[in-house]
C-alpha positions in Angstrom: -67.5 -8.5 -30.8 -70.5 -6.9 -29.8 -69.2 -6.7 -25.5 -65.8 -5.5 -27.1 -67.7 -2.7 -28.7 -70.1 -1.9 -25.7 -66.9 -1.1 -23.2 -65.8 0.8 -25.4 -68.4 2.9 -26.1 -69.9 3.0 -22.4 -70.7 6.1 -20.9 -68.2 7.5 -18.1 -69.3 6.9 -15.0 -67.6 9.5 -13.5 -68.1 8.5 -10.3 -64.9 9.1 -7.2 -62.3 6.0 -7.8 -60.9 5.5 -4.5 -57.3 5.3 -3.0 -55.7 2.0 -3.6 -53.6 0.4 -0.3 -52.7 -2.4 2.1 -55.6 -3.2 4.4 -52.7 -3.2 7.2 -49.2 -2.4 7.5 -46.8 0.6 6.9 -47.5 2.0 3.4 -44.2 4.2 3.0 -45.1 5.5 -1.4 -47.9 6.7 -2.5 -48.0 6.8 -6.5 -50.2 10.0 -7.4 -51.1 10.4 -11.3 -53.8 12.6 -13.0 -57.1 11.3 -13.2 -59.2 7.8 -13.9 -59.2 7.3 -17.3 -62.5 6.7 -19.2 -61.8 2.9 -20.5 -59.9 2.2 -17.0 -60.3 3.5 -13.9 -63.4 4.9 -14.2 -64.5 1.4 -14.7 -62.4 -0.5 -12.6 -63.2 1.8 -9.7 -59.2 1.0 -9.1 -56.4 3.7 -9.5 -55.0 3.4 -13.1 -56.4 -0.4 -13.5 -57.6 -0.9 -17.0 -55.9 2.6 -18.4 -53.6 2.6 -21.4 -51.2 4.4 -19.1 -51.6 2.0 -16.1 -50.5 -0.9 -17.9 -46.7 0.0 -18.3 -47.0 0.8 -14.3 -48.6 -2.3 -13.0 -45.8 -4.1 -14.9 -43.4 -2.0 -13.0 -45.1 -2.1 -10.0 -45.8 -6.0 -9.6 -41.4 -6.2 -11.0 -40.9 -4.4 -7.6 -42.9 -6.8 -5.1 -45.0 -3.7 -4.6 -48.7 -5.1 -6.1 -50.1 -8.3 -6.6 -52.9 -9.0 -9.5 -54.9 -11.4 -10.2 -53.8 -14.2 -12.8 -56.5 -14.4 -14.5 -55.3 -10.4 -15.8 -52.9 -11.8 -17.5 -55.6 -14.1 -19.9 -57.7 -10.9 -20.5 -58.0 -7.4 -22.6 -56.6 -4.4 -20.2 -59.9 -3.3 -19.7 -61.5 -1.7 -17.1 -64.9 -2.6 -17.1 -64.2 -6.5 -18.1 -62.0 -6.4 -14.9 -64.5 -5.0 -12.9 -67.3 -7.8 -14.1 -65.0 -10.1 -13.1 -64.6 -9.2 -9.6 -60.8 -8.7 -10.5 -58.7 -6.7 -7.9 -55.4 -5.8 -7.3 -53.4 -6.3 -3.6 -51.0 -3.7 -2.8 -48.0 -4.0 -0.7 -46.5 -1.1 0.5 -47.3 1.0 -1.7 -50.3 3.1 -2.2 -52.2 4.6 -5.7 -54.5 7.3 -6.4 -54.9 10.3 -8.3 -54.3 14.0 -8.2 -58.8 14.2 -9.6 -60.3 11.4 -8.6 -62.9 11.1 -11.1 -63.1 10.8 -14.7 -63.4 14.4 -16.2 -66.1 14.5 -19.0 -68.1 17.4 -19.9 -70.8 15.4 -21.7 -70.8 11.7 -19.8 -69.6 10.5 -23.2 -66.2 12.4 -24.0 -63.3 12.3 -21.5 -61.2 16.0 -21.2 -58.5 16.6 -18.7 -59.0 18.3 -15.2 -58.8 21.7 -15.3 -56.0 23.9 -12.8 -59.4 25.3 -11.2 -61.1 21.6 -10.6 -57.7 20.2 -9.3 -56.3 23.1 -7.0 -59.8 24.1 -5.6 -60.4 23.9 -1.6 -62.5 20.5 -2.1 -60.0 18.8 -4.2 -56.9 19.3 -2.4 -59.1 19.3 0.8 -59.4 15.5 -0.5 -55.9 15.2 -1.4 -54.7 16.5 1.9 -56.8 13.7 4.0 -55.5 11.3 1.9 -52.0 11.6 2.3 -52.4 12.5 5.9 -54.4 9.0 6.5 -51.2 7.3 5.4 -48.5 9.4 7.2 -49.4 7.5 10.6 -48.8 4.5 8.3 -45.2 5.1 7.5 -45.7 7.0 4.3 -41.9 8.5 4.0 -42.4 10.0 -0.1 -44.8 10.9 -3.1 -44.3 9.8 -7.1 -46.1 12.1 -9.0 -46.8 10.5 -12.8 -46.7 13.4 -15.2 -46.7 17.5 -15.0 -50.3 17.9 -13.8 -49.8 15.7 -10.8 -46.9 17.3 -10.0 -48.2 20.5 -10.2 -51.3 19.5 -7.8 -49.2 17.8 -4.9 -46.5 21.0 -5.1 -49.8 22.9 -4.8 -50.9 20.9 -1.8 -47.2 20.9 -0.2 -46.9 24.7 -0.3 -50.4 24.9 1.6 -50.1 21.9 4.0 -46.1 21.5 4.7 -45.1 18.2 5.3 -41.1 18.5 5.3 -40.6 14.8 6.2 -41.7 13.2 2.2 -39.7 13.4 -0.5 -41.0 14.1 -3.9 -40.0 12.1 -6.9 -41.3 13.4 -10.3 -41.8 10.8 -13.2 -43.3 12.0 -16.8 -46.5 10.2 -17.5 -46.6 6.5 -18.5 -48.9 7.5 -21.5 -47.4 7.5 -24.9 -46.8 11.5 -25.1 -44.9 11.3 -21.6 -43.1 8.7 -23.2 -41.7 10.8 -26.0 -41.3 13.5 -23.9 -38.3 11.8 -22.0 -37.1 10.4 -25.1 -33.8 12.4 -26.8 -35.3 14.2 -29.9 -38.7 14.1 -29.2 -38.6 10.1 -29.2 -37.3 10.1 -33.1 -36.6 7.3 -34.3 -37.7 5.5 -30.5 -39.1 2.4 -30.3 -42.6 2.3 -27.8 -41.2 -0.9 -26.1 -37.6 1.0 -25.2 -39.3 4.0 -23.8 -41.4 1.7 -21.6 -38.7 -0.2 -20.4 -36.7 2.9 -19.5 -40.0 4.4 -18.1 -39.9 1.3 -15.6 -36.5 1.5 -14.7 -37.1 5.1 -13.8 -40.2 4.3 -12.1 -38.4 1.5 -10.0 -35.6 3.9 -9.2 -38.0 6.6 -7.8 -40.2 4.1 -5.8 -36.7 2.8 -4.3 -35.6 6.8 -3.7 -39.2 7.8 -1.7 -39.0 5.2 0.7 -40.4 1.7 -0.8 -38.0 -0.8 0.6 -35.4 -1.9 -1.9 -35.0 -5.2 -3.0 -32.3 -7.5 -1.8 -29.5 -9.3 -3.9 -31.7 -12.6 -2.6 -34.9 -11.7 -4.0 -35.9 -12.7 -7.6 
């Protein structure tokens, strides 16, 4: 009880949380959300491993062929720092994740806010952001999911300023319970959690097929 409490509780690190990708091969997606969260991410050091939100898109993610984790995931709290003690690591295949901040905004260590416009669309952010994406265009990278308005709004930023014609853009709302609802008729009334997850992933699926991930074939399970 007492660990339980102390990951909890931990301060945020805030440190950068690298891109996650192949060590070789063409990488044609690259899945862009907001920012490491404070119980995930910022813990795992691994795009959206550990968050609330990241849970619903691993599930999606490792349904497509396009991740690999680590069985032992399965037998364990979604929790960034516990997968982090345990040397835990996801493999990607074809598919690349980070974020449109890469660190875990806080104000105080302790509390987690969101990025502001100012943090995300200044010259050393999308200077970041633009070497990413560039590092993986030699790789095949043929399209961008953004995960929710903000990261949209970052990587239209960052298109409009560095033109790259050749991706697509697929928008998704956020995998976290309020982009949920916002898909959901009627602001998610009378919506069940688990149905708005499922059609989150079905979505999610779709728009990792439509930017250039390859699709699956009749053959595969």
């Amino acid at each position: 009880m007492m660990m339980l409490k102390s990951t909890q509780t931990a301060r945020i690190l805030g440190m950068p949380v690298p891109m996650l990708m192949p060590l070789e091969g063409l990488v044609p997606v690259v899945l862009i959300g907001e920012a490491p969260g404070p119980r995930g991410a910022d813990k795992s050091g691994v795009p959206f491993l550990g968050d609330a939100a990241g849970k619903v898109l691993y599930d999606v993610l490792v349904r497509l062929g396009a991740l690999t984790l680590p069985p032992e995931i399965d037998r364990m709290e979604w929790d960034g720092a516990r997968f982090a003690a345990s040397g835990l690591v996801p493999v990607a295949h074809s598919v690349a994740l980070g974020n449109a901040f890469d660190c875990c905004p806080t104000n105080d260590g302790e509390t987690f806010r969101a990025p502001t416009r100012a943090e995300l669309e200044g010259t050393a952010n999308l200077s970041r952001l633009t070497r990413d994406i560039t590092m993986l265009r030699p790789r095949g990278l043929k399209g961008i999911v953004t995960l929710g308005r903000v990261a949209t709004r970052t990587i239209d930023t960052l298109l409009k300023r560095t033109p790259m014609p050749e991706l697509a853009r697929r928008a998704l709302p956020h995998p976290s319970a309020q982009g949920l609802l916002s898909m959901a008729p009627d602001r998610g009334r009378g919506a069940k959690m688990a149905d708005l997850q499922e059609a989150w992933m079905v979505r999610c699926h779709n728009a990792v097929v439509q930017a250039g991930f390859p699709a699956p074939t009749a053959t595969q399970s």
